[in-house]
C-alpha positions as CSV (number, residue, x, y, z in Angstrom):
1,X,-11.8,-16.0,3.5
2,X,-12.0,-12.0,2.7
3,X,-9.2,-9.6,1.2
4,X,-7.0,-7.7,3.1
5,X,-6.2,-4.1,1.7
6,X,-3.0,-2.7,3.2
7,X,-3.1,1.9,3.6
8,X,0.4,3.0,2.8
9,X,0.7,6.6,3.1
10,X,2.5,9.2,5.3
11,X,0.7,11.1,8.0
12,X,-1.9,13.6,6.4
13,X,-1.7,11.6,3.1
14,X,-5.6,11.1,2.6
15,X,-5.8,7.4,3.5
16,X,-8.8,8.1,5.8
17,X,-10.9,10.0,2.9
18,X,-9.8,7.4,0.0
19,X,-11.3,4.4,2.7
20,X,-14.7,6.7,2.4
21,X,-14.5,7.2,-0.9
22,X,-13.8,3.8,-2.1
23,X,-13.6,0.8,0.7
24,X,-16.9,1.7,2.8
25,X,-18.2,-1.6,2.7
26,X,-15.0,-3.0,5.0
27,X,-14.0,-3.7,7.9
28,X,-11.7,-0.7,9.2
29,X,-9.2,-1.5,11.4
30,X,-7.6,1.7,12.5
31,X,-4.1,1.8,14.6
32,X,-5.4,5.2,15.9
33,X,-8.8,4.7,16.8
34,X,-7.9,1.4,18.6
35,X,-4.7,3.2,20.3
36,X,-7.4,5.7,21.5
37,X,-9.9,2.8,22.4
38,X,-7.2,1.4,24.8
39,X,-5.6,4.3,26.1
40,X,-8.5,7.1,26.1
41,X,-5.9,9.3,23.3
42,X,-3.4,8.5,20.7
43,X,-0.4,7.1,23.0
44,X,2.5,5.9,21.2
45,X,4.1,4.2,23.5
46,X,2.5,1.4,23.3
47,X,2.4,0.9,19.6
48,X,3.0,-3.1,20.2
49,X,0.0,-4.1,22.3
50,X,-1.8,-1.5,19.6
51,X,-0.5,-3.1,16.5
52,X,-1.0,-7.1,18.7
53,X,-4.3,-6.4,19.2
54,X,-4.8,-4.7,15.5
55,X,-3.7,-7.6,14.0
56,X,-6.1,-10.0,16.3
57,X,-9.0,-8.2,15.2
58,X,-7.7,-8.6,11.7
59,X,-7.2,-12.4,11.4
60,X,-10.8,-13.2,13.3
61,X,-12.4,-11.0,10.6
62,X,-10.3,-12.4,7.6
63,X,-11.5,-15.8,8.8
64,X,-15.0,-14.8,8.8
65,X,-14.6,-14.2,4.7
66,X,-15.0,-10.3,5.5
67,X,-12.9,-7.4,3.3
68,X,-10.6,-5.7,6.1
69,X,-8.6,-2.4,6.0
70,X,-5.7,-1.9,7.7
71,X,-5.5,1.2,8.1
72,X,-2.0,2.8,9.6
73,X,1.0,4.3,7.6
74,X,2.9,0.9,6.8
75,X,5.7,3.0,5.4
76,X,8.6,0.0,6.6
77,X,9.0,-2.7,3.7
78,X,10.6,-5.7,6.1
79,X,7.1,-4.8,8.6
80,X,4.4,-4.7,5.6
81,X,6.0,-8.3,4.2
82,X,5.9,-9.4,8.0
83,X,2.7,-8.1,7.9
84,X,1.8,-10.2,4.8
85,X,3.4,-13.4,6.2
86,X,1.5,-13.4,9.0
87,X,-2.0,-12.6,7.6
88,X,-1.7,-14.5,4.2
89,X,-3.5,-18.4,5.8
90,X,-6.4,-15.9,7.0
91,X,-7.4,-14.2,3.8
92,X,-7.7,-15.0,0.0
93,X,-5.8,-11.8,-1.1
94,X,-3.7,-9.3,0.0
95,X,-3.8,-5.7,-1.5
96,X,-2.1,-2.5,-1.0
97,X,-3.3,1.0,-1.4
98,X,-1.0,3.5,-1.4
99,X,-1.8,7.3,-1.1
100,X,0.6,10.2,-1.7
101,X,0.8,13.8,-2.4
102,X,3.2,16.5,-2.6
103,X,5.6,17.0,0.3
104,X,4.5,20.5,0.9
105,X,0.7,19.3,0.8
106,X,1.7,17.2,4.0
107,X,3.4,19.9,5.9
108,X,0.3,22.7,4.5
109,X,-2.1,19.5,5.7
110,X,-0.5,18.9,9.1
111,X,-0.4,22.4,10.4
112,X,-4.5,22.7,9.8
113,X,-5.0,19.2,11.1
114,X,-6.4,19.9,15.0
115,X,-6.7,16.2,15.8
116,X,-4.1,14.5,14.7
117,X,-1.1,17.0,14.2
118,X,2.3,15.8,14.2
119,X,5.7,17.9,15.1
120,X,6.6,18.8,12.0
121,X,10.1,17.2,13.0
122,X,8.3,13.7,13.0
123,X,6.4,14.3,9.9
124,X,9.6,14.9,7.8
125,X,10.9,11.3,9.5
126,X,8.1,9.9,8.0
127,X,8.8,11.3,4.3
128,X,13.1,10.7,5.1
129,X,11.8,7.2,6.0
130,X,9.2,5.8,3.4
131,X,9.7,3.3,1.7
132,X,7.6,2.7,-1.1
133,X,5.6,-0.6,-1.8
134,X,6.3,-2.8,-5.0
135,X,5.6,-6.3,-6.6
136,X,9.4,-7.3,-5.6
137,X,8.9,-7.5,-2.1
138,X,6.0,-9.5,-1.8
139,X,3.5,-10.9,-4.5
140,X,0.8,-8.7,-3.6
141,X,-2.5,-9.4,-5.6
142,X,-3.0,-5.8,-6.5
143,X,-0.7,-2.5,-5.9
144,X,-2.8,0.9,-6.3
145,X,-1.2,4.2,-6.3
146,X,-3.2,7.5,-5.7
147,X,-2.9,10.8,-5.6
148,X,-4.7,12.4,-3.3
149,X,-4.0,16.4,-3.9
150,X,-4.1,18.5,-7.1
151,X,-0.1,19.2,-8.0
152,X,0.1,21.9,-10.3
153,X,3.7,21.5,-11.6
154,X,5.9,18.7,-11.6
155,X,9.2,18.0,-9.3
156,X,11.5,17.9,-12.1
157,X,10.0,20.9,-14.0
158,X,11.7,22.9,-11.2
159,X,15.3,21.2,-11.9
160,X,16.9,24.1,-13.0
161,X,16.1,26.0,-10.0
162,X,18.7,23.8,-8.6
163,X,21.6,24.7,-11.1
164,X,22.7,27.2,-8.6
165,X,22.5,24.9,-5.4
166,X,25.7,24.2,-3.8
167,X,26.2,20.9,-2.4
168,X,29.1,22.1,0.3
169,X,29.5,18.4,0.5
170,X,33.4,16.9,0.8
171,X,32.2,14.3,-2.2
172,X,30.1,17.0,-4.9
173,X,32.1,20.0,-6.3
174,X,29.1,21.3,-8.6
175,X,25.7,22.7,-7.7
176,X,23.4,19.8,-7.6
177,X,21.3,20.7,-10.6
178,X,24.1,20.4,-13.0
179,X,25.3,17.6,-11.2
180,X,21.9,15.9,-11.7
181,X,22.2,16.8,-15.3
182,X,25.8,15.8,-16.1
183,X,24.4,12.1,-14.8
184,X,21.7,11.7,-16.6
185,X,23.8,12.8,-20.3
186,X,25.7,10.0,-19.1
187,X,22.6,7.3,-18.8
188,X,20.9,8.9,-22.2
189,X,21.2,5.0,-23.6
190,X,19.0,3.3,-21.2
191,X,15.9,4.6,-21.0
192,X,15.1,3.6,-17.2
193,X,18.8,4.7,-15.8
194,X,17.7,7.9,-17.6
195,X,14.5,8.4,-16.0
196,X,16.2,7.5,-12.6
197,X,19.2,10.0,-13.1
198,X,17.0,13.0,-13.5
199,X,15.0,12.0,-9.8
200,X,18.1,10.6,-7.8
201,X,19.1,13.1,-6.2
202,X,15.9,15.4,-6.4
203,X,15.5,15.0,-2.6
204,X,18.6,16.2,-1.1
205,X,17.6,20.1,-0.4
206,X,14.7,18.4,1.5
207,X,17.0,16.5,3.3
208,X,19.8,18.6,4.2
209,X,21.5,19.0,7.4
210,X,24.7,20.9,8.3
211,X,27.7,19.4,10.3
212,X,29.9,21.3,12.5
213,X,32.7,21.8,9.7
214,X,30.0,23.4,7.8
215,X,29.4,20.6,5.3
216,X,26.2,19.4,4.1
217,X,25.0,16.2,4.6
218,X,21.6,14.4,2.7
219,X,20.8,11.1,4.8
220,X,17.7,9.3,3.3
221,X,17.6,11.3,0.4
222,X,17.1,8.3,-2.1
223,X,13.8,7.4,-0.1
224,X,13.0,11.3,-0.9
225,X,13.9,11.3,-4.6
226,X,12.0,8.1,-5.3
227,X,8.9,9.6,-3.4
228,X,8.8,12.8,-5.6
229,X,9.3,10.4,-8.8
230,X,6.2,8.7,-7.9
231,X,4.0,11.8,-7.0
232,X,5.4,13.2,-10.7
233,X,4.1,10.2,-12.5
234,X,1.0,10.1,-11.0
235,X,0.7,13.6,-11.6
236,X,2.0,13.4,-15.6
237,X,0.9,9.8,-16.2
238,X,-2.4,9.4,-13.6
239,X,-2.1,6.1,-12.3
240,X,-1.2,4.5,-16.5
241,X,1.5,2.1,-16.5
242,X,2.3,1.8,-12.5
243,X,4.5,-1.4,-12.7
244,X,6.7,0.1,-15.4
245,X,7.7,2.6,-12.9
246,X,8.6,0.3,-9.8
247,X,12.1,-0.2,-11.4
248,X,13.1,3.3,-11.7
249,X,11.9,4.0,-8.4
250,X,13.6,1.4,-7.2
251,X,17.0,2.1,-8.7
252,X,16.9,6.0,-7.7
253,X,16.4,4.8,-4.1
254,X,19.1,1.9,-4.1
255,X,21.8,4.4,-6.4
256,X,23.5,5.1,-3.1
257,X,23.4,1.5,-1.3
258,X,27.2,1.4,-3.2
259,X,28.4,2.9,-0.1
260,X,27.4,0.2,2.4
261,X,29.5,-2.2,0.0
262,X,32.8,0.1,-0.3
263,X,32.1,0.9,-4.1
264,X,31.9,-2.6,-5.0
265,X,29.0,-3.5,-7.2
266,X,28.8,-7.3,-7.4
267,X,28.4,-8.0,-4.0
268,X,25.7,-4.7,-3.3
269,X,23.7,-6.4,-6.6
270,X,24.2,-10.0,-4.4
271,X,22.4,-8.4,-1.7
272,X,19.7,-6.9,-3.5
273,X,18.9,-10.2,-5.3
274,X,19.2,-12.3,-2.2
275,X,16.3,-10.1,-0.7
276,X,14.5,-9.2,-3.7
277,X,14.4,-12.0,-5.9
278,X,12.7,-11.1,-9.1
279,X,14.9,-8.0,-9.7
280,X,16.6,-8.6,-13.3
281,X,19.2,-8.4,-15.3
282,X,18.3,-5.3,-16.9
283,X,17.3,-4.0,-14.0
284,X,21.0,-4.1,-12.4
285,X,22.3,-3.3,-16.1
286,X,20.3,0.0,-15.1
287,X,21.3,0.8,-11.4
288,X,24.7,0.0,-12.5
289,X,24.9,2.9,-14.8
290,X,23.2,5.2,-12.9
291,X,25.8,4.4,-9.8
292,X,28.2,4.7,-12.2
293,X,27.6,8.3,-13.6
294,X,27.2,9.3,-10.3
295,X,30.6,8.5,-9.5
296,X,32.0,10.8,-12.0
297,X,33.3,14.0,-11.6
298,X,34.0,17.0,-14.0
């Protein structure tokens, strides 16, 4: 049986030029060239017989001992493990490839793409909604991060640009970069709640809507935050180290979970380790702190 590589990567991303670059010798299985093979154009509404027949084409070729691609933006953790679960008996391993760049590369990349533009609307779903792939939910044989555009600063360099942003939120008081700051002094003892309280709320100006009151509201930005912590350490660190860095991304994007638990701790960390069953002690030592500090206000 052959390997199965896994794309990961928002739309505009560069999964198609890393396959060229580096996996030309594979089977590609492409959702949208076969959407357009069965419908004559990219039609997504019918994604299931797309994906049905995708994964049919997958499994006779894994069988065969062939390398496969599978190429499509796989940016849902509970559908990539499904994924894995239902390809593992037809190949020998299972790897993912994950390509990111900067969230204003993918809205500069979709407006000049003529093919395959996106509403812009959907493409910022797609960054509100990624969630990023790690040895904790599924004992993938190998996990490869790449950068795929040339960042010339770093998110966090620009963190004091947001000591002036107010929050205009009925839970925050303090503009967010000070806010961001404030938590982090409190997690200077623990190197990884540190690292995670300087990202974890990086993503809420991206994510920023307004109610009728006039409040603002930041829905998915952990999944943002922990998305511009990985493109900063690829961009710093290029590619060095990448399984050090799955628990801090991990812990910015789970900092708010708290809420789905009414502020209590135990039985949020219960979840987690039901569904991801290598997390740690240290690990929840980390989140704790950083959930913690977050809570506090001046």
């Amino acid at each position: 049986m052959g390997t199965l590589t896994i794309m990961v990567g928002i739309a505009g991303s560069g999964k198609d030029t890393v396959i060229k670059k580096y996996h030309n010798d594979a089977i590609v299985l492409s959702s949208d060239e076969i959407r357009k093979e069965l419908y004559g154009y990219e039609d997504q509404t019918h994604n299931s017989d797309v994906f049905i027949e995708m994964n049919r084409r997958a499994k006779e070729a894994g069988k065969a001992g062939f390398h496969v691609i599978y190429n499509a933006t796989n940016l849902n953790r509970g559908r990539r493990v499904g994924l894995c679960n239902d390809m593992k008996k037809y190949f020998d391993s299972i790897e993912v490839v994950v390509c990111v760049c900067s969230i204003e590369t993918l809205l500069k990349r979709n407006i000049t793409r003529e093919e395959r533009h996106i509403p812009e609307e959907k493409l910022k779903q797609m960054i509100k909604s990624i969630q990023l792939p790690t040895y904790y939910e599924y004992p993938y044989d190998k996990i490869t991060y790449i950068l795929t555009d040339n960042i010339k600063s770093s998110y966090l360099e620009r963190l004091d640009e947001l000591d002036t942003y107010e929050q205009h939120n009925k839970y925050h008081s303090e503009p967010l970069g000070l806010h961001i700051k404030r938590v982090a002094s409190a997690c200077k003892k623990n190197l990884k709640a540190y690292t995670a309280a300087l990202y974890h709320d990086l993503g809420k100006p991206f994510c920023k809507t307004i109610d009728s009151e006039g409040y603002y509201h930041f829905i998915s930005h952990p999944l943002v935050s922990a998305y511009m912590y990985i493109v900063d350490m690829l961009y710093i660190h290029d590619g060095e180290d990448i399984d050090d860095w799955f628990d801090v991304m991990l812990i910015i994007e789970f900092h708010d979970y708290i809420f789905n638990f009414q502020g209590d701790f135990q039985k949020m960390k219960m979840k987690l380790k039901n569904k991801y069953k290598d997390l740690d002690d240290e690990f929840f030592k980390s989140l704790e702190m950083v959930v913690k500090a977050d809570r506090l206000r001046p």
